[in-house]
matplotlib code that plots the C-alpha trace (Angstrom):
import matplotlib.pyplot as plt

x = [0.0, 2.9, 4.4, 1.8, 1.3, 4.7, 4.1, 0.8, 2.7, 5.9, 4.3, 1.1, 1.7, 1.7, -1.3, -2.8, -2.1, -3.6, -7.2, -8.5, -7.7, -9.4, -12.4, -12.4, -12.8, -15.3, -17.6, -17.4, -16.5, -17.0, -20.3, -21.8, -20.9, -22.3, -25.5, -25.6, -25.4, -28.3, -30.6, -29.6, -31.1, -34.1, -37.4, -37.8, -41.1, -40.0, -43.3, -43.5, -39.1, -38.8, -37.6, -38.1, -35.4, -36.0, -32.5, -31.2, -34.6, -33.1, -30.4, -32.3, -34.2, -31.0, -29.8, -33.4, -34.8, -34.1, -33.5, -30.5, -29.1, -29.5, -28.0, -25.1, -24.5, -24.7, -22.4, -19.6, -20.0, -19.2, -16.3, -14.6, -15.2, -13.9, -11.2, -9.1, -9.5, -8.9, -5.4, -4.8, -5.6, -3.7, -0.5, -0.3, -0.7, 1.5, 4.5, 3.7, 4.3, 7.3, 9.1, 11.0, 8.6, 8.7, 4.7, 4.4, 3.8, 0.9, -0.5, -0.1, -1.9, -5.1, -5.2, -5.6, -7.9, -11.2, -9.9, -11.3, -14.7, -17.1, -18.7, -22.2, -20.7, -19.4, -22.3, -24.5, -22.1, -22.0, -25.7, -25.9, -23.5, -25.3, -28.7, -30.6, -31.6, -29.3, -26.1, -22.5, -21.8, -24.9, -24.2, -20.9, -21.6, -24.3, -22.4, -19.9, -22.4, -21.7, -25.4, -28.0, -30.9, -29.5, -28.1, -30.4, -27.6, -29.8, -32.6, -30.5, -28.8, -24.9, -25.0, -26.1, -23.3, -20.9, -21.7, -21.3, -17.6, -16.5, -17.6, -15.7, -12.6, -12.3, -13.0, -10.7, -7.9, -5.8, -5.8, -4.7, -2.3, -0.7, -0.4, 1.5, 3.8, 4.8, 5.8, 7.1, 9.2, 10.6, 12.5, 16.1, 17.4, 20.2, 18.4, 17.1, 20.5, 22.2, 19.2, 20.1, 23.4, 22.6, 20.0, 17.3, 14.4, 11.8, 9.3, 11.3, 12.4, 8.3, 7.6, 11.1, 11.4, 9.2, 5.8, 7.5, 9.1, 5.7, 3.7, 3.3, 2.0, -0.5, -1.3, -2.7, -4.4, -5.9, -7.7, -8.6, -10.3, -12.0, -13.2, -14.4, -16.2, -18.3, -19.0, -20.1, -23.2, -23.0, -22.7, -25.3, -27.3, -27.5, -26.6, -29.2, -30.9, -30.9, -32.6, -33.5, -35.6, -33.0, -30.1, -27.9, -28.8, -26.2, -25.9, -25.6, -28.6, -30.9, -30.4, -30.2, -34.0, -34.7, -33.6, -34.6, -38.0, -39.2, -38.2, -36.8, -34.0, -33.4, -33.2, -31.1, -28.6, -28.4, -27.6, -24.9, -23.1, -23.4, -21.4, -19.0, -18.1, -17.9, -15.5, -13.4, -13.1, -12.0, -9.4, -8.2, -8.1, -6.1, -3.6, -2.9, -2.8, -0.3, 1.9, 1.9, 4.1, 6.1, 5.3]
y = [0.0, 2.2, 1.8, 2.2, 5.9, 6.4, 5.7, 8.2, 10.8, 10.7, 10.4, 12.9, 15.1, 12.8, 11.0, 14.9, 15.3, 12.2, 13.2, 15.0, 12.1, 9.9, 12.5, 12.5, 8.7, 8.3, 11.1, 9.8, 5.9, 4.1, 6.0, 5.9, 2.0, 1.1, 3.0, 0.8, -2.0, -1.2, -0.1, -3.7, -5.6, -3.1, -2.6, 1.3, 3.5, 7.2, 8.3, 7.4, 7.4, 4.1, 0.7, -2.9, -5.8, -7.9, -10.1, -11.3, -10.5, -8.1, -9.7, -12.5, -10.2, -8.8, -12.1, -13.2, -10.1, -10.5, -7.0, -6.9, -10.3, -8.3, -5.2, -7.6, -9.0, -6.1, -4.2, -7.2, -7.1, -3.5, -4.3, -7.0, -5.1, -1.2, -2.7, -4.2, -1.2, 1.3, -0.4, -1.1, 2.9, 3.8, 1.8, 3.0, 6.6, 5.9, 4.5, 7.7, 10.5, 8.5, 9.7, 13.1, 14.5, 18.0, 19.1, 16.3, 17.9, 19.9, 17.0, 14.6, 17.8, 18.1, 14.4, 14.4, 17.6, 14.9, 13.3, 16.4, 16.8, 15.6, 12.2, 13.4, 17.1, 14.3, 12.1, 15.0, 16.2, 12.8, 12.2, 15.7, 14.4, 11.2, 13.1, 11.4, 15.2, 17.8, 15.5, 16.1, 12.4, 11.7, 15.2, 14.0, 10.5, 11.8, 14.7, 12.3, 9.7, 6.9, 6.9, 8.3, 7.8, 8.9, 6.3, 5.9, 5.4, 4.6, 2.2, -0.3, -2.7, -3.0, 0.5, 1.7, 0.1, 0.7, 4.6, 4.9, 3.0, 5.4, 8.2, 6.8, 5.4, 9.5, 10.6, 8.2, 6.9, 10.4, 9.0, 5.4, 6.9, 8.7, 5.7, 4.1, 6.6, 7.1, 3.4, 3.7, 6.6, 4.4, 1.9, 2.7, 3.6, 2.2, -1.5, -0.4, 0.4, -2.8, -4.7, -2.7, -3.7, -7.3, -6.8, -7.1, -5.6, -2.8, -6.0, -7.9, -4.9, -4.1, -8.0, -8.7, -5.6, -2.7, -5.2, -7.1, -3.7, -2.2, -4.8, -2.3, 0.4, -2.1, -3.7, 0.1, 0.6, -2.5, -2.6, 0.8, 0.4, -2.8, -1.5, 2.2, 0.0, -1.8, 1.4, 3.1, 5.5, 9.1, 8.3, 5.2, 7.4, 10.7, 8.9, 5.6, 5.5, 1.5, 1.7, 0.1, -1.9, -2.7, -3.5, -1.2, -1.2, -1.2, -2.2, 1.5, 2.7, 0.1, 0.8, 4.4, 4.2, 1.5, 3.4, 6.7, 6.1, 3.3, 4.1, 0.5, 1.6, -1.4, -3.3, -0.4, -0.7, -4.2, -3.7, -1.1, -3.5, -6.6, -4.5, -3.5, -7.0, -7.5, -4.9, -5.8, -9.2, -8.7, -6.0, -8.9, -11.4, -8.7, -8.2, -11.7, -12.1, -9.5, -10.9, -14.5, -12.7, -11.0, -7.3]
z = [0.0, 1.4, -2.2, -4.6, -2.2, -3.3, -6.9, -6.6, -5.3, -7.6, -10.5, -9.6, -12.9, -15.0, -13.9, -13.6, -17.0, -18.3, -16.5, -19.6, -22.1, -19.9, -19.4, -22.9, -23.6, -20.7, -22.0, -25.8, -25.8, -22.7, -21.5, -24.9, -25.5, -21.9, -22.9, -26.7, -24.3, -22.0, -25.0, -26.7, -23.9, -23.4, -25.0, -25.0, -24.6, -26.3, -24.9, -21.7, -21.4, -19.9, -20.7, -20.0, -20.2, -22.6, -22.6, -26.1, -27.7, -29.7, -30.8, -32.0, -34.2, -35.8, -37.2, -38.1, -40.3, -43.8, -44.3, -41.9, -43.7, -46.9, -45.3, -44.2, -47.5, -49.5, -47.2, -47.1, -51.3, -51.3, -49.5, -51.3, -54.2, -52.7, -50.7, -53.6, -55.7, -53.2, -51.8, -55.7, -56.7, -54.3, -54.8, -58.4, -57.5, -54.7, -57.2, -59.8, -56.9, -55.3, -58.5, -58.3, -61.6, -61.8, -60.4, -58.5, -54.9, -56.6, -58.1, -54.7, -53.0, -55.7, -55.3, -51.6, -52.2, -52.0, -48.6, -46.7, -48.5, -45.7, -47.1, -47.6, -49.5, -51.4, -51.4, -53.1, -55.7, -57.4, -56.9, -58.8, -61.6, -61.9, -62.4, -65.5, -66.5, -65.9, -64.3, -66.1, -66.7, -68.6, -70.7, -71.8, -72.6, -74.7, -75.8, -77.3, -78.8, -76.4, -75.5, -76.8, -73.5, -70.5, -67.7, -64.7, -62.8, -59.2, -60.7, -60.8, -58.4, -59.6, -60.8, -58.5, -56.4, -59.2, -58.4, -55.3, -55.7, -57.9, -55.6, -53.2, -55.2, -56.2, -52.5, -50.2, -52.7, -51.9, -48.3, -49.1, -51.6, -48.4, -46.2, -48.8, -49.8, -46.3, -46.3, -49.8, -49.0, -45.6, -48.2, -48.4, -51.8, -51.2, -51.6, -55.2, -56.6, -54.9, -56.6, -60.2, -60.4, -59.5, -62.5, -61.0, -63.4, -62.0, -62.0, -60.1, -57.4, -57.2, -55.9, -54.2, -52.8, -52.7, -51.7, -49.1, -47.0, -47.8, -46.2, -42.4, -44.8, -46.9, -43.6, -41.9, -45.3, -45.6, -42.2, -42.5, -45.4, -44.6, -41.1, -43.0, -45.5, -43.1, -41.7, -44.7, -44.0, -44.8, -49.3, -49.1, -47.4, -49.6, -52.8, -52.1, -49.4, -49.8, -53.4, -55.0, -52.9, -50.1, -52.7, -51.5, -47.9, -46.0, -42.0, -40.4, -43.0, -41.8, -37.9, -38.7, -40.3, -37.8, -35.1, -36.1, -38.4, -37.0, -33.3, -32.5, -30.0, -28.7, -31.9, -33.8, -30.6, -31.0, -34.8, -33.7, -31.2, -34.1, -36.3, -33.7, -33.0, -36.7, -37.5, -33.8, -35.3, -38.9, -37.1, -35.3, -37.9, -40.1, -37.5, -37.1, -41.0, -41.1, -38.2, -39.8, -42.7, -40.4, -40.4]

ax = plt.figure().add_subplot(projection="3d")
ax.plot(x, y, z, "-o")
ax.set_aspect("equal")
plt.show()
């Protein structure tokens, strides 16, 4: 006892100044997820402000709705299909700015430019240039005699899908790009010129050297982008809004209507915590991917 008063004492500042990071994740993580938690397990009345326990109830609902399997399934499609291309995109543009072009730190900037755009800005500018009527891609396309009716680029499943990857492959590829140019940039030159006068080709150096001493960078990049992808909201929502008919519903737009339209608080927590264990777990799994090659 006498010595953990000792440890208080001498190290008093430090523990002083780690209060307000502690404040902060008690006021906006752990309070907020032990509140998900009671809501899962509860059956709330907004009008009279109370709730009832209703155990695993809701849980049981979330994996027995249709919509919410659909939800789940269209949201993991969207990732296997946004995942590849993003870490791809990004790899490429990546390798293009690593080289010492003349214009290149403008170009790496306007390319980044789209990172900072909030998601729904985003979300409504390409809804707008999608527009059947008076949307820029449809004016060009016709302009230039691919098509002669404009697209309906929302009416249907896999386009719509298709358009909300390439708002997103234009939006968050900058950011990718970054993550791997900072790992890019870690690779001493020195291994490159070795590998040149032992003939290796630029082929060869990208899969022997550059991939392999890359692999920390991919690894942050990858599970960013599978863990964002899950939690895609903000450009389903303005772009979609799950159409057509719950194709493109993904999990956070259902429990946002469920929770929000249809005033299901307990069900939409439940949905919220589902997901959280989903992403926790495919974290995880990433992680230990990424160890097994020896990151």
């Amino acid at each position: 006892m006498k010595a953990l008063f000792n440890s208080l004492r001498k190290n008093a500042w430090a523990y002083l100044f780690m209060l307000p990071a502690c404040a902060l994740i008690l006021l906006f993580f752990v309070f907020p997820l032990g509140w998900n938690l009671l809501l899962s397990v509860s059956e709330w009345d907004l009008l009279k402000n109370t709730g009832r326990f209703v155990g695993l109830k809701n849980y049981q609902t979330v994996f027995q709705q249709a919509v919410f399997q659909k939800a789940f399934v269209n949201t993991t499609v969207y990732t296997v299909i946004v995942v590849p291309l993003l870490l791809g995109l990004g790899m490429l543009m990546a390798l293009l700015i690593a080289r010492n072009i003349r214009g290149v730190s403008l170009f790496r900037a306007i390319y980044f430019i789209p990172w900072v755009i909030p998601w729904v800005a985003a979300g409504l500018i390409w809804r707008f240039m999608y527009n059947d009527i008076y949307g820029i891609i449809n004016y060009l396309l016709r302009s230039s005699g691919l098509i002669t009716n404009a697209i309906q680029f929302f009416n249907n499943r896999w386009m719509a899908v298709f358009s909300v990857i390439m708002m997103v492959l234009w939006k968050a590829s900058g950011f990718t790009m970054v993550i791997l140019l900072g790992g890019l940039k870690g690779i001493p030159e020195q291994i490159y010129e070795a590998a040149s006068i032992d003939g290796a080709s630029p082929r060869q150096q990208f899969w022997h050297i550059t991939l392999p001493l890359m692999r920390p960078a991919i690894a942050t990049a990858a599970i960013l982008a599978v863990n964002g992808s899950y939690l895609a909201f903000d450009h389903f929502f303005v772009m979609t809004n799950g159409a057509p008919g719950n194709t493109t519903e993904t999990i956070l737009t259902w429990a946002y209507k469920v929770t929000f339209k249809q005033f299901h608080l307990g069900y939409g927590a439940a949905m919220s915590i589902v997901l959280l264990v989903i992403t926790g777990i495919l974290a995880t799994l990433q992680i230990r991917y990424f160890k097994l090659l020896k990151i």
